[in-house]
C-alpha positions in Angstrom: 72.0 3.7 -158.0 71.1 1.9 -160.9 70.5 3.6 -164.5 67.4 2.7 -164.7 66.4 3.7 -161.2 67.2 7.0 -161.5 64.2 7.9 -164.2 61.8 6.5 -161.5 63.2 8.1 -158.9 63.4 11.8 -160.8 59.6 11.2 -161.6 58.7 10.8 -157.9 61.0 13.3 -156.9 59.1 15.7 -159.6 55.8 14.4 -158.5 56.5 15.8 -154.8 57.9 18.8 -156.0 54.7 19.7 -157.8 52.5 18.9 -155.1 54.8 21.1 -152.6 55.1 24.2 -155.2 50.8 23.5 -155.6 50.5 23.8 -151.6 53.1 26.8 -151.5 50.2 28.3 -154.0 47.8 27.2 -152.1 48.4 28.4 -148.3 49.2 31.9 -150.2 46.2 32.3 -151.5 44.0 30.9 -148.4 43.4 27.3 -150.0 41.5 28.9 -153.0 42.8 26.2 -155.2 40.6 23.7 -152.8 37.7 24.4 -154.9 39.0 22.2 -157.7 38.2 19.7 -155.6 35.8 16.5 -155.5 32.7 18.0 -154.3 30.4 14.9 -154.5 27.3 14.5 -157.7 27.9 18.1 -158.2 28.6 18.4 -162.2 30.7 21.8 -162.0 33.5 19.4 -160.0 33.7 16.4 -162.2 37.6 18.1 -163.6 38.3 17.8 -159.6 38.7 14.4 -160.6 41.8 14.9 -161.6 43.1 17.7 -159.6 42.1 16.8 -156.0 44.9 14.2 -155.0 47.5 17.3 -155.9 45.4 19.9 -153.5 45.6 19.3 -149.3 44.6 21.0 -147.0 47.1 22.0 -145.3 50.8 21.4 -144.9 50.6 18.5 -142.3 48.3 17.0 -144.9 50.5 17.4 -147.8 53.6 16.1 -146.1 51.6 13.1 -144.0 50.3 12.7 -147.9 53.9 12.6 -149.1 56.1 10.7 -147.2 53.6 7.6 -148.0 53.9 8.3 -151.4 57.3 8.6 -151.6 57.8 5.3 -149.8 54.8 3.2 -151.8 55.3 5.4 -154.8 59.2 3.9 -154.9 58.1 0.6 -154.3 55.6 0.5 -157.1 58.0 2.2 -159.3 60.1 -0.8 -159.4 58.3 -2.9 -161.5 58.3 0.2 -163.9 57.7 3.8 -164.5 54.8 2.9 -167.3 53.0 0.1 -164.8 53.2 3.1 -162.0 51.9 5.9 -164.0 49.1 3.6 -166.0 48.4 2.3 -162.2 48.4 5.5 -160.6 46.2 7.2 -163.6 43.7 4.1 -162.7 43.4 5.0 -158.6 43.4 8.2 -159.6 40.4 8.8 -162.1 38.6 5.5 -160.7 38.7 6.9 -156.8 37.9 10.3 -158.2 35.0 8.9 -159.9 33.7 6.9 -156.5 34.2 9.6 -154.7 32.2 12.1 -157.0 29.0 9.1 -157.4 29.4 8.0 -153.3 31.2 10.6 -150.8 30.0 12.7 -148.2 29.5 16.2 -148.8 32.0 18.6 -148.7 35.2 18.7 -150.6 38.0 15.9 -151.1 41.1 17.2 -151.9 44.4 15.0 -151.0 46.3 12.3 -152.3 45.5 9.7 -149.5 43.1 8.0 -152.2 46.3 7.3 -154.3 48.1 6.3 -151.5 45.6 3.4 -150.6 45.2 2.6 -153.9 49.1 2.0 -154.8 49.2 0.2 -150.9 46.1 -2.2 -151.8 48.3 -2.2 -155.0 51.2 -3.8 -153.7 49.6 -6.3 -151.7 47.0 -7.5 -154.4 50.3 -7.5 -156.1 51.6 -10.1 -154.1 48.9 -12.4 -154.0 47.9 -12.5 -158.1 52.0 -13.1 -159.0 53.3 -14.6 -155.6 56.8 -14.3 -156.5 59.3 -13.7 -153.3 60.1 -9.8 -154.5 56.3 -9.2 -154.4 55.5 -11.3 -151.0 58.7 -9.4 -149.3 57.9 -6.0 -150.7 53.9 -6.7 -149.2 54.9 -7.7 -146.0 57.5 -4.3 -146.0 54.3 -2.4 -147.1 52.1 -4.0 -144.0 54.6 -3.5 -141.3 55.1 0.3 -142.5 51.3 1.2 -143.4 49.4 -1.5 -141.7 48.0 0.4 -139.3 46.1 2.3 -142.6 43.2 -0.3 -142.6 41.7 1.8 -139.9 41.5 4.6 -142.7 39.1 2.6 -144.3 36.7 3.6 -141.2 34.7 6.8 -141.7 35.8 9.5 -139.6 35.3 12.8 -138.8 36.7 15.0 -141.1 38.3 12.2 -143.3 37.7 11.1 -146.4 37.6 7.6 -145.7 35.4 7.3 -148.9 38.8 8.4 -151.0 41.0 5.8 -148.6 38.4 2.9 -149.4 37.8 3.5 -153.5 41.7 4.4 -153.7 42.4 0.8 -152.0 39.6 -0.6 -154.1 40.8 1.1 -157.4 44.2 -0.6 -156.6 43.0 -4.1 -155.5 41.3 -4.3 -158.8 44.1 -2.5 -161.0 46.3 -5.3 -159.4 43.5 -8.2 -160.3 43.5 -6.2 -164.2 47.4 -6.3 -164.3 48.7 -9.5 -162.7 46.4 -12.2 -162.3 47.4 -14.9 -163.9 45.4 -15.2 -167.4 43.7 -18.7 -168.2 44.9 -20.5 -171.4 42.6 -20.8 -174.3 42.2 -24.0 -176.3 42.9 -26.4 -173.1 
C-alpha cells in the first residue's frame, strides 16, 4: 500500500468505525439518537443536518449504508483526502438542506444521501475531466451501483428525497470542481 494511501484509507476506516460505535449507541438506547434527525421544515431539526447521515435505522441499514461507502468513499479518496472531505461536507449539508426545504414527513436518518452524492460524484467526475482513470473508475462505479438509479424512485419507507438531493448535491459538486474553466481574454 502506498504512503499516501494509507491516510485515506485510516480516515474511511475511522469514518465506519464512528458510524458503527453511533449505531452500537443507538440500538442500546432504542434508536433515541434518531431524533437528531432531518425531520422536514421543522426548525428544532435544522442541526440534523449534520448528524442524520451518521444515524440508521437499524443495523441492516448501517452496514447496506457502509459497504457503499466504503467502496465509493475509496474511490473518491483517490483523488485526495481534502477533495473527499470538501466533497462529502457539500452532499452532506446541501442534501441535508433539500431534504429539510423538500422531504416527506417523518425522519431521515442514514447516509444513503452521501452515498448518491459521492456515486453521482464519480460519474459527473468522469464526464467534466474525461481522463481514462475517471471514465474507468465511472464505468467500475455503474457496474457495482448501477442498479441505484431506481433509488431515485420514491418508495415506501425510503428516502428517496435524500438518494436524489445526495446524487444532485454530487453532480453539481463535480460540475463546481472539475469542469473545465473557460479562459479569459480570448
Amino acid at each position: 500500500m502506498k504512503a499516501g494511501l494509507l491516510p485515506r484509507v485510516q480516515l474511511l476506516l475511522g469514518i465506519a468505525a464512528l458510524m458503527l460505535v453511533l449505531q452500537l449507541v443507538n440500538s442500546l438506547s432504542s434508536y433515541s439518537l434518531n431524533v437528531w434527525g432531518v425531520i422536514p421544515r421543522r426548525f428544532e431539526s435544522l442541526p440534523g443536518i449534520f448528524f442524520a447521515p451518521w444515524l440508521h435505522g437499524g443495523w441492516l441499514h448501517l452496514l447496506s449504508n457502509l459497504s457503499g461507502l466504503l467502496v465509493l468513499g475509496l474511490l473518491a479518496l483517490l483523488e485526495s483526502r481534502r477533495d473527499f472531505i470538501q466533497a462529502s461536507l457539500f452532499i452532506i449539508i446541501g442534501s441535508g438542506a433539500l431534504v429539510w426545504l423538500f422531504g416527506r414527513q417523518g425522519i431521515h436518518v442514514g447516509a444513503s444521501g452521501w452515498l448518491f452524492g459521492l456515486w453521482a460524484l464519480l460519474l459527473a467526475r468522469a464526464w467534466f475531466r474525461r481522463s481514462w482513470l475517471d471514465l474507468l473508475l465511472a464505468v467500475l462505479v455503474f457496474f457495482l451501483h448501477g442498479g441505484w438509479v431506481f433509488g431515485l424512485v420514491p418508495q415506501k419507507g425510503v428516502s428517496f428525497e435524500y438518494h436524489l438531493a445526495g446524487a444532485l448535491c454530487g453532480g453539481l459538486y463535480a460540475a463546481w470542481r472539475y469542469r473545465p474553466r473557460s479562459r479569459q481574454g480570448r
